[in-house]
C-alpha positions as CSV (number, residue, x, y, z in Angstrom):
1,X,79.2,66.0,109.0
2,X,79.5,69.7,110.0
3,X,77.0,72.0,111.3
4,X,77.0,75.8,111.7
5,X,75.6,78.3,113.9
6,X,75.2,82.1,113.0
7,X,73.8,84.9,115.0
8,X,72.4,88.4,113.7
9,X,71.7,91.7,115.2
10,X,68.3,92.9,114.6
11,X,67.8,96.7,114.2
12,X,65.8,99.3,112.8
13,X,66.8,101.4,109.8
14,X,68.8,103.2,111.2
15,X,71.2,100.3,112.6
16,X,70.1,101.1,116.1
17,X,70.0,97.5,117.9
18,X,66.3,96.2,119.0
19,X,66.4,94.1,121.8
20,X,63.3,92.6,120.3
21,X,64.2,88.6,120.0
22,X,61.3,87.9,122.4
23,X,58.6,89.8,120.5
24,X,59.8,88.7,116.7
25,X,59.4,84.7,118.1
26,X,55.9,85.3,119.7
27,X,55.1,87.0,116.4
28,X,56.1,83.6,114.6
29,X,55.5,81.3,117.1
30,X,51.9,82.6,119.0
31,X,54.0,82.8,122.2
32,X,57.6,82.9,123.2
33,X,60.0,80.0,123.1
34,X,64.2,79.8,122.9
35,X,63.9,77.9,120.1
36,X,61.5,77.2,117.0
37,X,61.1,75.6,113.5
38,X,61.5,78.6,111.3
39,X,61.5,76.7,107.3
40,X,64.1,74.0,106.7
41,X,66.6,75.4,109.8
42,X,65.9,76.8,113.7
43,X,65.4,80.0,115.0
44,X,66.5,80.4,117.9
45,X,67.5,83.5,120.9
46,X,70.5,84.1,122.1
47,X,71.8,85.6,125.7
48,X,71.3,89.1,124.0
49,X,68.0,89.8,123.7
50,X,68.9,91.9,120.2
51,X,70.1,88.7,118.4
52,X,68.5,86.1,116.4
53,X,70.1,83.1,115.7
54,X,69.9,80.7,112.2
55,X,70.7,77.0,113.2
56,X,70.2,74.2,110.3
57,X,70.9,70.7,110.5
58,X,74.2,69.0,109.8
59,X,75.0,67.9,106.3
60,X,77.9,66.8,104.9
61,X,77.6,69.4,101.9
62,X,78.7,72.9,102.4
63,X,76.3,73.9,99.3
64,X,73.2,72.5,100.9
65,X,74.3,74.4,104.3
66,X,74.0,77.6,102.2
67,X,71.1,77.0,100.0
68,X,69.4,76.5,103.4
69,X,70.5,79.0,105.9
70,X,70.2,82.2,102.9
71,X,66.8,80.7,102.7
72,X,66.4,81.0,106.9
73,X,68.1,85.1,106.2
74,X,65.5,85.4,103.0
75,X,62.8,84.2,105.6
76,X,63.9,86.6,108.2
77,X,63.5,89.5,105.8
78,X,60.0,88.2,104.4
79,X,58.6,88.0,107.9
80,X,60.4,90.8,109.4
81,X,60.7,93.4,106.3
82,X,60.5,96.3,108.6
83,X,63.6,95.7,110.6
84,X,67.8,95.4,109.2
85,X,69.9,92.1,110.1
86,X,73.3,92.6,110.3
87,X,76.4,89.6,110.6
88,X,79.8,91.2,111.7
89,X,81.8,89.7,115.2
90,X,80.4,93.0,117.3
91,X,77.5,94.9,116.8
92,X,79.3,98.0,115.5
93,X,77.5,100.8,117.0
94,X,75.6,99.2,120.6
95,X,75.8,101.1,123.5
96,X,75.4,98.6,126.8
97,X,72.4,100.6,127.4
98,X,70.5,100.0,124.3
99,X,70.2,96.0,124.8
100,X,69.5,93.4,127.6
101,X,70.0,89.6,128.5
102,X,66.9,87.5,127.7
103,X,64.8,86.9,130.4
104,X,62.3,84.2,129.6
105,X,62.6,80.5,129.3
106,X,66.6,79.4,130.3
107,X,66.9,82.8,132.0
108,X,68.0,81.2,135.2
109,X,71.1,80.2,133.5
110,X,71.4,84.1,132.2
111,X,71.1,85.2,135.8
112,X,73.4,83.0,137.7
113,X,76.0,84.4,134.9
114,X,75.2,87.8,135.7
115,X,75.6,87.1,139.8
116,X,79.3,85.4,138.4
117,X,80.5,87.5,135.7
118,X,78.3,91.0,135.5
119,X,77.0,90.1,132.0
120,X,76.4,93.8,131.3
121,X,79.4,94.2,129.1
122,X,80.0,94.2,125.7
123,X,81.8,90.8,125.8
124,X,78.7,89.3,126.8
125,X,76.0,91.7,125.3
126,X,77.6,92.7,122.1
127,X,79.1,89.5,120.7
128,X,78.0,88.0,117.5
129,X,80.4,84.6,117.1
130,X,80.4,82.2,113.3
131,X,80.2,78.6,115.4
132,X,81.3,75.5,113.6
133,X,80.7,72.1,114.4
134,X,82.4,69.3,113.0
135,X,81.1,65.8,113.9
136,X,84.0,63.3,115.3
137,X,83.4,59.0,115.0
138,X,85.9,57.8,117.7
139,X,87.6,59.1,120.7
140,X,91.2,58.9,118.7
141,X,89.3,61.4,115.9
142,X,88.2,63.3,118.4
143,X,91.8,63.5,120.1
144,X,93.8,64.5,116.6
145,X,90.9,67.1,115.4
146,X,91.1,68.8,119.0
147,X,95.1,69.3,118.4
148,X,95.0,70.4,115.3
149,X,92.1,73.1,115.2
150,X,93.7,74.3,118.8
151,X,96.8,74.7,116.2
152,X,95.0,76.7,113.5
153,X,93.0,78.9,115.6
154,X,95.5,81.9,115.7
155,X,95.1,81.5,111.6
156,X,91.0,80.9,111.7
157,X,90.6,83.9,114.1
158,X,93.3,86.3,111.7
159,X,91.1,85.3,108.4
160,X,87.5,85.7,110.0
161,X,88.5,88.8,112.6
162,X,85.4,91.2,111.8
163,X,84.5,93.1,114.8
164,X,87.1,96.7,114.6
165,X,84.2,98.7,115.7
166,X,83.1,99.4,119.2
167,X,80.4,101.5,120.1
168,X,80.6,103.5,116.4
169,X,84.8,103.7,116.9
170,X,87.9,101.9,115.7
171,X,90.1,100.5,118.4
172,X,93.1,99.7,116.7
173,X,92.1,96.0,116.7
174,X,90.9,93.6,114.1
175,X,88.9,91.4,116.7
176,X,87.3,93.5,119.5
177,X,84.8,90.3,119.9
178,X,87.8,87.9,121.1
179,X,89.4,90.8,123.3
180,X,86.7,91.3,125.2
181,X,85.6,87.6,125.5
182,X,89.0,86.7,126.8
183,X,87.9,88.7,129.6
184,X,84.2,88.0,130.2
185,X,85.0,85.4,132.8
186,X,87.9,86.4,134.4
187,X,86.8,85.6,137.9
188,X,87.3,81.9,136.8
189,X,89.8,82.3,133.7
190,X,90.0,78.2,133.5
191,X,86.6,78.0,131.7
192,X,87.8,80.7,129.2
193,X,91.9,79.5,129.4
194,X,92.7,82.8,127.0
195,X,91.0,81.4,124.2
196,X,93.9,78.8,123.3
197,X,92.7,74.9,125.3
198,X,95.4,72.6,126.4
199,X,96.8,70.4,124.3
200,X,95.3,66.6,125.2
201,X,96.3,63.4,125.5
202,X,93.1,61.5,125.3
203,X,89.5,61.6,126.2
204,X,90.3,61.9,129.7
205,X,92.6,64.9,129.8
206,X,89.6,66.6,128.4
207,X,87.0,65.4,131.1
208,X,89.5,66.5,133.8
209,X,89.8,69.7,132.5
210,X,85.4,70.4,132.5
211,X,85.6,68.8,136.4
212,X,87.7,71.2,137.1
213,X,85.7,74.0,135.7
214,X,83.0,72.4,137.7
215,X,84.8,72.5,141.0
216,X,85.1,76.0,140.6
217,X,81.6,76.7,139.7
218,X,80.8,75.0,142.5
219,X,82.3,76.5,144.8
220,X,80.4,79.6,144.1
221,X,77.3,77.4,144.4
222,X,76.7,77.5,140.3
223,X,76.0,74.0,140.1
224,X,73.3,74.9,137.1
225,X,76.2,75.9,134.8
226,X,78.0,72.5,135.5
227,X,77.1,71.5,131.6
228,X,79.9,70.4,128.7
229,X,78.8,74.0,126.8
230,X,80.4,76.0,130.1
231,X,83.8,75.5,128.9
232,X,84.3,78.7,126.5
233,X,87.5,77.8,125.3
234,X,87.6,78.5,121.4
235,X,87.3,74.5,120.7
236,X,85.1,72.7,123.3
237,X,83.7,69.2,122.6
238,X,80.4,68.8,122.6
239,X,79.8,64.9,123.6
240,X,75.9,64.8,123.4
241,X,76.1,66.1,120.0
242,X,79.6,63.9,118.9
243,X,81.2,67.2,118.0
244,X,83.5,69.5,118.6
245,X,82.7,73.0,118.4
246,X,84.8,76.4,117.3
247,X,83.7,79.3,119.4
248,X,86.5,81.5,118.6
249,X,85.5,82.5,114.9
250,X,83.7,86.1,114.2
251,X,80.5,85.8,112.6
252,X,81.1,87.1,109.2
253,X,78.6,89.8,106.4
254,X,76.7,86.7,104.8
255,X,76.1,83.2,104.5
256,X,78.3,82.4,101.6
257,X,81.5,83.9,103.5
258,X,80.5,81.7,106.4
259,X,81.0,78.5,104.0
260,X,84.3,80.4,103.0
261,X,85.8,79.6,106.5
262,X,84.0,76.3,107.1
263,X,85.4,75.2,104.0
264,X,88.8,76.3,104.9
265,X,88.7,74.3,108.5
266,X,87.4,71.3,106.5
267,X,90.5,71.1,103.6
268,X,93.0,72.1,106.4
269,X,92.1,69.1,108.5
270,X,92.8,66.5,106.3
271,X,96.2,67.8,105.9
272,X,99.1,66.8,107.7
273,X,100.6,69.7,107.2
274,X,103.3,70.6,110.7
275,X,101.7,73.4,113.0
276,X,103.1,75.0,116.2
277,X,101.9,73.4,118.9
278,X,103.4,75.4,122.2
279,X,100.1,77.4,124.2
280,X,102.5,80.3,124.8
281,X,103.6,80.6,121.2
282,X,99.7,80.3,119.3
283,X,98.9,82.4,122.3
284,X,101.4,85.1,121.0
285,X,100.2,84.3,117.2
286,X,96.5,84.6,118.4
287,X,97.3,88.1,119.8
288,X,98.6,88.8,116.9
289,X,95.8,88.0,114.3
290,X,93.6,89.8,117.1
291,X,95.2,92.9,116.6
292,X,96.3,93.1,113.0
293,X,93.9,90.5,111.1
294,X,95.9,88.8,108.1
295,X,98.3,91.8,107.7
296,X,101.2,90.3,110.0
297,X,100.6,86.8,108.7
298,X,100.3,86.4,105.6
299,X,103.4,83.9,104.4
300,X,102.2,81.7,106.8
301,X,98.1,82.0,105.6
302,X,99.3,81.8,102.2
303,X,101.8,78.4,102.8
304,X,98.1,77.1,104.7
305,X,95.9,78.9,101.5
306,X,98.5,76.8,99.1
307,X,98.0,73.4,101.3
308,X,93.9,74.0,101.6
309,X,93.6,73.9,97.8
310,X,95.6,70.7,97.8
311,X,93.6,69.2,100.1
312,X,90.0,70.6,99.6
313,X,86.9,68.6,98.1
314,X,85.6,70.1,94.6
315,X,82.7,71.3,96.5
316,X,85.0,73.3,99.1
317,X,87.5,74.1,96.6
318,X,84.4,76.6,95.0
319,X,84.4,78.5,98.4
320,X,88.3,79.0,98.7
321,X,88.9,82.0,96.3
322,X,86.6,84.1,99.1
323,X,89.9,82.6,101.6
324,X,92.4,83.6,99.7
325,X,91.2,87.4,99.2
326,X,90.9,87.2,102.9
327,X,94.4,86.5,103.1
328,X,95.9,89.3,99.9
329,X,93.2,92.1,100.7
330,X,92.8,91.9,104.4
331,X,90.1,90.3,106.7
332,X,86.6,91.6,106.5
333,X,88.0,94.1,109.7
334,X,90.3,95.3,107.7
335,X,88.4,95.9,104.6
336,X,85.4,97.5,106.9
337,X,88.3,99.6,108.3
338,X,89.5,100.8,104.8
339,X,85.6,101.1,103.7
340,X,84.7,103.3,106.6
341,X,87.7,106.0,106.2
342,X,86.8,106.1,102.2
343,X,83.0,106.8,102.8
344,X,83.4,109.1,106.3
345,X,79.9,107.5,107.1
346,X,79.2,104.5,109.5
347,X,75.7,104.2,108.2
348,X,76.8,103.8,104.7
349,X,79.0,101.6,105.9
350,X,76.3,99.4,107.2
351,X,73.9,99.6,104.3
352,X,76.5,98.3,102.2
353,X,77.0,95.1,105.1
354,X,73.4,94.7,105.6
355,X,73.2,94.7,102.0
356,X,76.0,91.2,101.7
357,X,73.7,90.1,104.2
358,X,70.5,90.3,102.5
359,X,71.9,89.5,99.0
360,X,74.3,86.8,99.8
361,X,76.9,88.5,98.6
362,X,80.2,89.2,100.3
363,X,81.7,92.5,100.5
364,X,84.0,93.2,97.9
365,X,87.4,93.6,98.8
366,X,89.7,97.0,98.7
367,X,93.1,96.9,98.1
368,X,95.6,97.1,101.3
C-alpha cells in the first residue's frame, strides 16, 4: 500500500499567497476544522495558514491515487474558482510577512514550536513538501525499507528538487525547501539529523533514537511534541499508521508528476541493486542534488533509471518516462530555471505552473 500527501499554496491572481486555509474550510465545512471530507480524499491545513493540503487513502494502485487526488485539485478549483493553487517545493514569491502559522484547533502544538524554533521563517512558513508513505508488514520490512530509502534519498531529492526560487529570486540552488529545513530546528539538530537518519539495526535502534529526541524536548519542557511525527528526518516511521514516511521530497507542478516519483521509490525498492551506505558520503551526495538537481548526477540516475524499468510494475512502468526526462532534461528546478530566464517574467512563469496544476499536465521539459 502507499499513500501520498501534497500541499498547495493558495493565492490570488496574481500569485500573491492568501493565508486563507481557515476561511476556505469554514466555507466548506460551516465552521473551521484541521481536517475534513472533501469528495473521495481529505482536506486538510497545514502549519501555514496559506496552504491546503489533498490527503486520499492508501491504495495499492498508483492510477487510482491519481484519478482521485486530480479529482480533490478539480474540486478545489470548482469550489474555489476565484483563487490560483500552485505545487512547487517553496512558494516562489512569499515574503515572511505576507503569511502566518494557523492558529485554531492544534495551534498549541504550532506555538510551542514557535517558543523552540521561531517558526517565522521560510523553512517553516514557506515549505510545500511531496510526502510518501509506504506501508511496511513486519519489523524486518520495516528495517530493509528504512536502509534503503535513507540510501536513495540524495537521488529522490536530485530528481524531485523544485524550489530555486526564494522570495521572486534564484539562489543558485535547486532545493531551497531542504536548505532551509535543515536548519529550521537547529537548536535541537537530532530531531532534523541533516536530513540523512542513521542507519539501523532493528526496531530498537529506531525507538532509541525518538527517546532521545524526547529527552531533549523535554528538557525545554515541550513534552506536547513528544509524538513519533516530531522526528523530521527525511524517512521517519510512522508506527500508528505501519508506515514509513518520506519528508525529504519537494512537492512537485501536478498530480501526475507526483505518481512519477512515487512510482520510481516503489520499482527502486524491490531492487537489490548496491547503494552507498556511509551518512558522511549520501550527506555529501545530498548536498549535491540540493545544489545542482540532476545535473551532477546523472550516470548514477540513469544506472538507477535503467534498474527502475527492470524492476517496475506495468502500472508504474507508465509513470517512468516523466523520471527519466527528469534525469536527461533537468529537475523541474532546473527546467523552471531555464523557463524563467527565456520568458524574463515570474508571473508567466507561474501561469504556465498553475496551469500543470490545474490540467494535470506536467511542464514540458527544455533542453539543458
Amino acid at each position: 500500500m502507499i499513500g501520498t500527501e501534497h500541499e498547495y499554496s493558495i493565492n490570488d491572481p496574481s500569485f500573491n499567497p492568501l493565508p486563507i486555509s481557515d476561511i476556505l474550510i469554514k466555507r466548506l465545512n460551516g465552521r473551521v476544522e484541521h481536517e475534513i471530507d472533501f469528495g473521495d480524499v481529505r482536506l486538510s491545513k497545514e502549519l501555514q495558514k496559506h496552504v491546503l493540503e489533498l490527503v486520499p487513502p492508501p491504495s495499492e494502485s498508483l492510477q487510482r491515487l491519481e484519478a482521485l487526488l486530480y479529482d480533490g485539485v478539480r474540486r478545489l478549483y470548482s469550489c474555489f474558482g476565484e483563487h490560483r493553487f500552485l505545487g512547487l517545493g517553496m512558494h516562489p514569491l512569499l515574503t515572511l510577512n505576507q503569511t502566518s502559522f494557523w492558529d485554531h484547533d492544534e495551534a498549541e502544538y504550532y506555538r510551542l514550536y514557535d517558543r523552540l524554533f521561531n517558526i517565522k521563517q521560510h523553512g517553516w512558513l514557506n515549505i510545500q513538501a511531496l510526502q510518501i508513505n509506504i506501508s511496511y508488514s513486519g519489523s524486518d520490512m520495516l528495517v530493509e525499507m528504512f536502509n534503503r530509502l535513507r540510501a536513495l534519498l540524495p537521488y529522490l531529492i536530485a530528481v524531485s528538487a523544485a524550489s530555486p526560487f526564494v522570495e521572486g529570486r534564484t539562489t543558485g540552488y535547486m532545493d531551497n525547501r531542504l536548505l532551509f529545513y535543515m536548519e529550521n530546528q537547529r537548536e535541537i539538530p537530532e530531531i532534523c539529523n541533516g536530513v540523512i537518519p542513521e542507519r539501523i539495526r532493528s526496531v530498537r535502534d529506531y525507538v532509541m533514537i525518538n527517546r532521545g529526541i524526547y529527552r531533549k524536548l523535554q528538557e525545554r519542557n515541550a513534552d506536547l511534541l513528544c509524538r513519533e511525527w516530531v522526528n523530521s528526518r527525511g524517512i521517519i516511521v510512522r508506527f500508528k499508521r505501519r508506515c514509513l514516511e518520506i519528508k525529504a521530497i519537494d512537492e512537485q507542478e501536478c498530480i501526475r508528476s507526483d505518481m512519477g516519483i512515487a512510482a520510481f521509490v516503489n520499482a527502486l525498492l524491490r531492487s537489490d541493486i548496491p547503494l552507498e551506505e556511509d551518512e558522511e558520503s549520501l550527506r555529501g551526495m545530498m548536498y549535491l542534488a540540493i545544489r545542482t538537481g540532476t545535473s551532477e548526477m546523472m550516470p548514477e540516475l540513469q544506472r538507477l533509471y535503467r534498474v527502475a524499468e527492470r524492476c517496475a510494475s506495468p502500472e508504474e512502468r507508465a509513470y517512468l518516462p516523466l523520471i527519466r526526462e527528469r534525469i536527461d532534461n533537468g529537475s523541474l528546478a532546473e527546467v523552471l530555471v531555464r523557463m524563467y530566464r527565456q520568458m524574463g517574467s515570474m508571473k508567466a512563469l507561474l501561469e504556465d505552473a498553475e496551469r500543470a496544476l490545474r490540467t494535470n499536465m506536467p511542464v514540458l521539459p527544455t533542453e539543458r
